[in-house]
C-alpha positions as CSV (number, residue, x, y, z in Angstrom):
1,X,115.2,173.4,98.5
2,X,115.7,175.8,95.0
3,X,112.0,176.6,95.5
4,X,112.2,177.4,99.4
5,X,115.8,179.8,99.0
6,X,113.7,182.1,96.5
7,X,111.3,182.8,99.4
8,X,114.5,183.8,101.3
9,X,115.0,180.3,103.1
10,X,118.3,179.4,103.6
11,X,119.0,176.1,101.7
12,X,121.0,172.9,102.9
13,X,122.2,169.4,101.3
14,X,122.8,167.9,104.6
15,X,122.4,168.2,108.4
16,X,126.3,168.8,108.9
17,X,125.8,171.8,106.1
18,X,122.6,172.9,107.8
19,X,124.5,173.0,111.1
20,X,127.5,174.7,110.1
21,X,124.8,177.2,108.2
22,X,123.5,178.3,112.1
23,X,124.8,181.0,114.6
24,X,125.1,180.1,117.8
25,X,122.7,179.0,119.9
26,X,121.7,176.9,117.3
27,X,117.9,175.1,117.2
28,X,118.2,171.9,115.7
29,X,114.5,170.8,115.2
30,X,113.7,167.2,114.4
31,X,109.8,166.7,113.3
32,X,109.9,162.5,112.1
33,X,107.4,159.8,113.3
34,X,108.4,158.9,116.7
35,X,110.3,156.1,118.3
36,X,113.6,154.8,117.1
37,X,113.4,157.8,113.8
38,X,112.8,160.2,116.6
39,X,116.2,158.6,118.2
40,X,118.4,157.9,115.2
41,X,117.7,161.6,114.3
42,X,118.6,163.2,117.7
43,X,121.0,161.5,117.8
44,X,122.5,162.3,114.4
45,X,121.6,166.2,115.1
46,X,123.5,166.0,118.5
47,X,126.9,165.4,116.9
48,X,126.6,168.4,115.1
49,X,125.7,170.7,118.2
50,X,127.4,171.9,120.5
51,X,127.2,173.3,124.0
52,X,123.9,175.3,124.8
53,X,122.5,174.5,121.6
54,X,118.5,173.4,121.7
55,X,117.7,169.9,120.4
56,X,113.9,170.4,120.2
57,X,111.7,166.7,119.4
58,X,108.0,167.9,117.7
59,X,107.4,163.9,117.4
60,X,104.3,162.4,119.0
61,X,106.8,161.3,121.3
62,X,106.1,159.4,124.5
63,X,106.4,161.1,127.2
64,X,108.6,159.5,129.6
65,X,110.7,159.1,126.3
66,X,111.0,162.4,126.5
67,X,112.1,163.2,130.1
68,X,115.0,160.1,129.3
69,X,116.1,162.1,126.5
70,X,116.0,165.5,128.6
71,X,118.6,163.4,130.9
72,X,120.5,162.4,128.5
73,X,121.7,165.4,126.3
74,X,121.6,167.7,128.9
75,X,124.2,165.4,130.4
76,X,126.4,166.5,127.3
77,X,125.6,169.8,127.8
78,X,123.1,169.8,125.3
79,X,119.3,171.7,125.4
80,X,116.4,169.8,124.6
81,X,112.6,170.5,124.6
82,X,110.0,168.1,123.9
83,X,107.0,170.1,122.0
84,X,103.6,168.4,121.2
85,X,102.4,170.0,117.9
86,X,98.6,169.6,116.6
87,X,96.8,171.1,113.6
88,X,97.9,168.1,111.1
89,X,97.9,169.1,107.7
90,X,96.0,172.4,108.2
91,X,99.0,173.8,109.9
92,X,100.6,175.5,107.1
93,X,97.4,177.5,106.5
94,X,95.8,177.9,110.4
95,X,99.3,177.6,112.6
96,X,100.7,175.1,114.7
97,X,98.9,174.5,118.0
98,X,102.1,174.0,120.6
99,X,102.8,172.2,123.9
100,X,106.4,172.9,125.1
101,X,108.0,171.0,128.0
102,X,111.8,171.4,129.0
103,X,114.2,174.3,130.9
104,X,112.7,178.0,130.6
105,X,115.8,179.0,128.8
106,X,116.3,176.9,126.0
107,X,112.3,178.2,125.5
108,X,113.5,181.4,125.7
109,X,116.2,180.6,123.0
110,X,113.2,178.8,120.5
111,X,110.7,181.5,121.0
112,X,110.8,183.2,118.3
113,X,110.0,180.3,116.0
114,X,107.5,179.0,118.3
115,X,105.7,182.3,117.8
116,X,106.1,182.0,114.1
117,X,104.5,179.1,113.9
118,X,102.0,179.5,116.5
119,X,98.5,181.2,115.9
120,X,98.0,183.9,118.4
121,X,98.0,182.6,121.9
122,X,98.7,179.1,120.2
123,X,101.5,177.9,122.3
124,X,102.4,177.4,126.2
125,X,105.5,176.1,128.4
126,X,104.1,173.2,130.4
127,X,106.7,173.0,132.6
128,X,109.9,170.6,133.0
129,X,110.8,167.8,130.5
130,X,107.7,165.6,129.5
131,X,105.6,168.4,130.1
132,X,104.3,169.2,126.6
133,X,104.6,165.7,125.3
134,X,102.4,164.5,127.9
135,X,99.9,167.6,127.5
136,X,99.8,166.5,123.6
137,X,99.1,163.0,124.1
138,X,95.9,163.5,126.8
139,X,94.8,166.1,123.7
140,X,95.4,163.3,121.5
141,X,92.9,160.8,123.8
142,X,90.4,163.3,123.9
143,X,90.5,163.7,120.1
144,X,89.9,159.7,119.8
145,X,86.7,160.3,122.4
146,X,85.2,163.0,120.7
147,X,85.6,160.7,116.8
148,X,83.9,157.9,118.2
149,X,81.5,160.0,119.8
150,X,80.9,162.0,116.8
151,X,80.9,158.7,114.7
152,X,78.5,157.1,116.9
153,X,76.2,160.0,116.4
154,X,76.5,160.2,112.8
155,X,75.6,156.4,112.7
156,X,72.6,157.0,114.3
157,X,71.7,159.7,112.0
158,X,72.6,157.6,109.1
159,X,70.1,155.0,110.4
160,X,67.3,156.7,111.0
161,X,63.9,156.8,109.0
162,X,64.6,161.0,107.8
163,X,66.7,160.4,105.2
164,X,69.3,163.1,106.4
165,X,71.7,165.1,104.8
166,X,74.5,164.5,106.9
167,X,76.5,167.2,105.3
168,X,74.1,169.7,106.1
169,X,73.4,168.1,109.8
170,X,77.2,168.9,110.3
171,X,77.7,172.0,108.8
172,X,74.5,173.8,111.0
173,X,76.4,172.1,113.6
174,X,79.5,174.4,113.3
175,X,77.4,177.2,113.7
176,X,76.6,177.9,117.0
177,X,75.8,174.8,118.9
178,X,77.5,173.3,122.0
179,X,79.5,170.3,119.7
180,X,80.8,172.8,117.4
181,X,84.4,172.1,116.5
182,X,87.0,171.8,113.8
183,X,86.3,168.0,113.8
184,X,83.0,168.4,112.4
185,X,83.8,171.1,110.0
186,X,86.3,168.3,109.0
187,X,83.0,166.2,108.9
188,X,81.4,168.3,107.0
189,X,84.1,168.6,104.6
190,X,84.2,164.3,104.3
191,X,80.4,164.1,103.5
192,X,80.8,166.5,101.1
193,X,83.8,164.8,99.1
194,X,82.8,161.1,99.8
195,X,78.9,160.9,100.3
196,X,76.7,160.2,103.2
197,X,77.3,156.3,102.8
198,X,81.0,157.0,103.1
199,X,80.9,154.1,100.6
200,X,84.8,154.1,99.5
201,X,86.4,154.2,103.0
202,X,86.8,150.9,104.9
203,X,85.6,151.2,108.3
204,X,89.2,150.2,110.0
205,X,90.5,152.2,112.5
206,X,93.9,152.4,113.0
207,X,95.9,154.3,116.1
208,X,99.5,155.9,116.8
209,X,99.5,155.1,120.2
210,X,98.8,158.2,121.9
211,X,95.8,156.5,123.2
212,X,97.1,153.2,124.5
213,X,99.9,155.7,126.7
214,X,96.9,157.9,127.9
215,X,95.0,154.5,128.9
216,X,97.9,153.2,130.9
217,X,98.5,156.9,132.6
218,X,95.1,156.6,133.6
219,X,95.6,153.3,135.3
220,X,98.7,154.3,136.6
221,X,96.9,157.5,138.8
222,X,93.9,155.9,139.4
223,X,92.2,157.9,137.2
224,X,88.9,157.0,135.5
225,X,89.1,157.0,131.7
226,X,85.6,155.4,130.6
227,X,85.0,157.6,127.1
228,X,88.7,157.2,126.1
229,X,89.4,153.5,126.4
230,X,86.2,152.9,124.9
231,X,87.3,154.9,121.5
232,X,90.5,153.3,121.4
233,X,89.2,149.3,122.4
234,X,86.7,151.2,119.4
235,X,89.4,150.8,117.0
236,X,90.7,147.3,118.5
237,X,87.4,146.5,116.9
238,X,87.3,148.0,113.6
239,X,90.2,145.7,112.2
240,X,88.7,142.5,113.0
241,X,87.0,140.7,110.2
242,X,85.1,138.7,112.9
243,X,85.2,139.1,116.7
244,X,86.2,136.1,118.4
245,X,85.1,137.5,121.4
246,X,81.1,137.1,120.2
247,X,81.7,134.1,118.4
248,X,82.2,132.6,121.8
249,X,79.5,135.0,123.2
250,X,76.9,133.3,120.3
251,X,78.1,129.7,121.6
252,X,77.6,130.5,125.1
253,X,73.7,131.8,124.2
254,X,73.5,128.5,122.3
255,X,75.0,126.2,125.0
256,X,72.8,128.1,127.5
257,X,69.5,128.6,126.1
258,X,69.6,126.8,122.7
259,X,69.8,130.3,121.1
260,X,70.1,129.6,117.0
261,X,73.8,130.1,116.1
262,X,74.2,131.9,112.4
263,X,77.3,129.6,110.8
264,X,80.2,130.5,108.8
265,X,79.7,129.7,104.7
């Protein structure tokens, strides 16, 4: 807090001291993994706020959490937008990417900060509550089609008789070609620090559950979600020391067509 005040921040001990600190409206911004922290610090913000303040959740929140949440403080007379933030760590050097969902106003109110942290033209109001949550979590099932698809490629790649320099393969990618992206200059960046072999990292998967949500919105419109479920049923996969599901495809061959059967030990 010492360090942040001498770059003109205003520091802090506590949320009541932060709150008292604000004028009117105040912006009470809660950025902590989502789900019951997401709650417990809402919740712990809102008894500090008062009417026509902004409660704004930049969780990967669910959705539908977000539109009860909506309900809920504005009930109290309490603001609240629910505002899907990507750019990960690189943020604080490239600027936020922003989805915004909630009442036009209380945007109106957090403008300002959202165009702070925003890179030029990096930030939209979606529309009512749930709005920019749910934008954020379709962005976050594409992002887990385009990994597996860029991991399957790179297996391939890594297979083949050439004896490729993956590095290099991903960093002419970046320039120029239809799959350029900031995933692959990430790529790029991996296979420079950790080898082609990627020999150190485990090949387990795990997810936040952006994907699962985007799946069962999918389902629940009818909508056809091929690419996606297959990245995240992907990562199902990566954390199984042995499938179950082909050990009883293996027996089946064997039962079938006396197909040899490799044995544990």
């Amino acid at each position: 807090i010492k360090e942040l005040e001498k770059h003109g921040a205003v520091g802090a001990s506590s949320i009541a001291e932060m709150a008292k600190a604000l004028r009117e409206p105040r912006v009470l911004w809660s950025m902590v993994p989502a789900g019951e922290a997401t709650d417990a610090t809402l919740e712990e913000l809102a008894t500090y706020a008062a009417k026509g303040d902004v409660l704004v959740d930049g969780a990967n929140s669910y959705f539908r959490d977000s539109m009860r949440r909506a309900a809920e403080y504005e009930a109290k007379g309490l603001r609240y937008l629910d505002v899907g933030v990507s750019g990960g760590i690189w943020g604080l050097e490239n600027g936020y990417c922003m989805m915004v969902g909630g009442r036009p106003e209380a945007v109106d109110i957090v403008r300002p900060a959202l165009d702070t942290l925003a890179p030029p033209d990096g930030w939209a109001h979606f529309g009512k509550s749930g709005a920019g949550h749910f934008v954020k979590m379709v962005h976050n099932g594409i992002e887990y089609g385009m990994m597996q698809a860029y991991g399957e490629g790179f297996e391939l790649l890594h297979a083949s008789e050439f004896e490729l320099d993956l590095r290099r393969v991903s960093q002419v990618w970046t320039q120029g070609s239809v799959v350029r992206s900031w995933l692959l200059e990430l790529a790029e960046r991996a296979f420079a620090q950790e080898g082609d072999d990627l020999a150190a990292i485990k090949g387990y998967v795990s997810d936040s559950g952006e994907g699962r949500w985007t799946i069962n919105e999918a389902i629940t419109h009818d909508v056809p979600m091929t690419v996606l479920a297959h990245a995240l049923f992907a990562r199902f996969s990566s954390r199984q020391d042995d499938s179950y599901a082909m050990k009883v495809a293996a027996a089946l061959r064997n039962q079938f067509g006396g197909h040899a059967v490799k044995k544990e030990g």
